[in-house]
N, C-alpha and C positions, 0 to 999 in steps of 0.2 A: 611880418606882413606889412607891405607899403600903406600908409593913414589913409589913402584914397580908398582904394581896396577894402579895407576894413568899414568904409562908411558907406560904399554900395552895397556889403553884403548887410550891415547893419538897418539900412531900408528895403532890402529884400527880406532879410530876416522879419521885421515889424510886419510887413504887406504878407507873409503866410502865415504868422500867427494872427491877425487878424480876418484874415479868409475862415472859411466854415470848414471843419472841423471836428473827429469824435471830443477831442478835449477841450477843446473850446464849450461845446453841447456841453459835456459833462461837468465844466465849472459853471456855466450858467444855469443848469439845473440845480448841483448841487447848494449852487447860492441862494439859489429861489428857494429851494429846499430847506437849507439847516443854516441858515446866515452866511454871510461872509467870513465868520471868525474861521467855521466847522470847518468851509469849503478852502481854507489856505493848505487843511491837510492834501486834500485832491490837490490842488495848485504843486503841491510841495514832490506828491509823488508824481505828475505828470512831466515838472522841467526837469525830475534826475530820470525819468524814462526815457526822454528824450538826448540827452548825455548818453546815454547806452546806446542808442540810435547811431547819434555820430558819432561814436567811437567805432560801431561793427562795420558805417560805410565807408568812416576816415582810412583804420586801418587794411581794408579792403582793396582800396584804391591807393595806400600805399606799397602794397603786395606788387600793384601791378606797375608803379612806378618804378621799382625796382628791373621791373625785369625788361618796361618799354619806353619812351617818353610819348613815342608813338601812338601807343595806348591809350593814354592820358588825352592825347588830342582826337583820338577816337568817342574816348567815353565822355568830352565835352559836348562835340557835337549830336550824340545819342542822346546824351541829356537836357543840350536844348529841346529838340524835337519831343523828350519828352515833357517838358514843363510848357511847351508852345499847346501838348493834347493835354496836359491838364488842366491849362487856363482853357482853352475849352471847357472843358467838365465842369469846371466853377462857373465858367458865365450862364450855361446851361442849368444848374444844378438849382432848385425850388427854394423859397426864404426856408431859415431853421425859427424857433422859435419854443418855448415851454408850455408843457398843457401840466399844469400841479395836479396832483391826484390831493380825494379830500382827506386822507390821511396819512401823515408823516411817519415814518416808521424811523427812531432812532437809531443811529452808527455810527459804530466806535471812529475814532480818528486813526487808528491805524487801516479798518477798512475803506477806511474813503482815500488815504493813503495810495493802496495797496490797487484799486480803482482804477487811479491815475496813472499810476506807474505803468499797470498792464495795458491801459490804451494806447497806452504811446509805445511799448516794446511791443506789443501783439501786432500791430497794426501794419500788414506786411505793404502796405502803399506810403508808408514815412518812409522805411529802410529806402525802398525803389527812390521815393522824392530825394531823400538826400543824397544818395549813391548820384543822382543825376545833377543836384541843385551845388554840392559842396568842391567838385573837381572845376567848376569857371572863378574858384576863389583860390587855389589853393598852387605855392611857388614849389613848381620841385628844387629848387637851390636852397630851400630855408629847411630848418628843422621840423618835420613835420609834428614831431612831441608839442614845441610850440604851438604852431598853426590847430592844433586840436585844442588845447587850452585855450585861447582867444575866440575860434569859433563855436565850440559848444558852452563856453564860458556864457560867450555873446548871446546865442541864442535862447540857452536857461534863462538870463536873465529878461529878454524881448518877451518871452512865453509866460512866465511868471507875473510881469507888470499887466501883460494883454489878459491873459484871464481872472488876475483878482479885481483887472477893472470890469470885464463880465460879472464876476460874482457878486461885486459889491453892488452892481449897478441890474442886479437880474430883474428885478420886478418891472424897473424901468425900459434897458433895454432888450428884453422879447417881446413885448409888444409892438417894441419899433420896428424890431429887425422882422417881425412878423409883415408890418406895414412896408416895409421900403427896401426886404432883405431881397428882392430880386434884383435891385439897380444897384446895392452894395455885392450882390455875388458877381455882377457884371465887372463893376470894378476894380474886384479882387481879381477877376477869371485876366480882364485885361492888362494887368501889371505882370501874371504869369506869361502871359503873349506875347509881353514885350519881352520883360527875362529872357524867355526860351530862345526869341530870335537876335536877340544882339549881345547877349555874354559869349556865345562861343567867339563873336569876331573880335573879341579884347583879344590883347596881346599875350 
């Protein structure tokens, strides 16, 4: 993958994990929750959820590489269109924020785990986002075994930093995001806007 290439999708990749989110919600609670130490399990099982994610939309769209190239420049411009209607959704979408209940109920580390993982493989709007977000990165002349290492590499680790700094930081920031998380979903919703309308016209 050319180093340009890799450092747009590395700032795209940062601008949706930072966008509102069940896993993002769920490390920021779990943090408010059970600390930071407890919530690295959630952390831990959300970025290899997410790994599963892009491997079923990678190698999906390498299925269809094979058979079109055509395809591919198809399913780029479907997929801006569709990250142009999800930045929508985000600009539109209410602040998130934590309400603690008064009593804590302890769990185990494999189910907070176990948590994380599911949100990010259940959640049939990630498969759709990347199936549309990962084909304006992706060279069909390179190996795409590689190109999957590097991009889910990348991203595990952009998803992992972005929510243990929710977790650690949850007391602090859901009050914020309570306060000011409508002009932050605007700005998230807006980087999707832009995404959606100008990666299909890359080369």
């Amino acid at each position: 993958m050319a180093f340009d290439t890799w450092l747009l999708y590395l700032l795209a990749a940062t601008g949706l994990s930072l966008s509102p989110g069940p896993n993002g919600l769920l490390a920021l609670t779990h943090g408010a929750l059970h600390g930071c130490r407890r919530a690295m399990w959630t952390i831990l099982g959300g970025a290899l959820g997410f790994v599963g994610v892009i491997a079923l939309s990678l190698f999906g769209i390498g299925a269809l590489l094979k058979s079109s190239l055509l395809g591919l420049t198809v399913l780029k411009w479907i997929g801006g269109a569709y990250l142009f209607w999800l930045g929508v959704q985000v600009w539109r979408s209410p602040p998130i924020g934590v309400d603690l209940p008064e009593a804590v109920v302890p769990r185990s580390g494999w189910s907070m785990f176990r948590q994380g993982a599911l949100s990010a493989l259940t959640n049939p709007k990630g498969l759709l986002f990347f199936t549309a977000f990962l084909p304006q990165f992706i060279d069909p002349a390179r190996s795409l075994w590689l190109q999957f290492a590097l991009l889910a590499g990348t991203f595990a680790v952009v998803e992992f930093l972005t929510e243990w700094g929710l977790a650690s930081a949850a007391h602090r920031v859901s009050p914020w995001l309570k306060r000011v998380g409508r002009r932050f979903n605007k700005g998230c919703g807006g980087i999707f806007m832009v995404l959606g309308a100008a990666l299909p016209l890359r080369g």
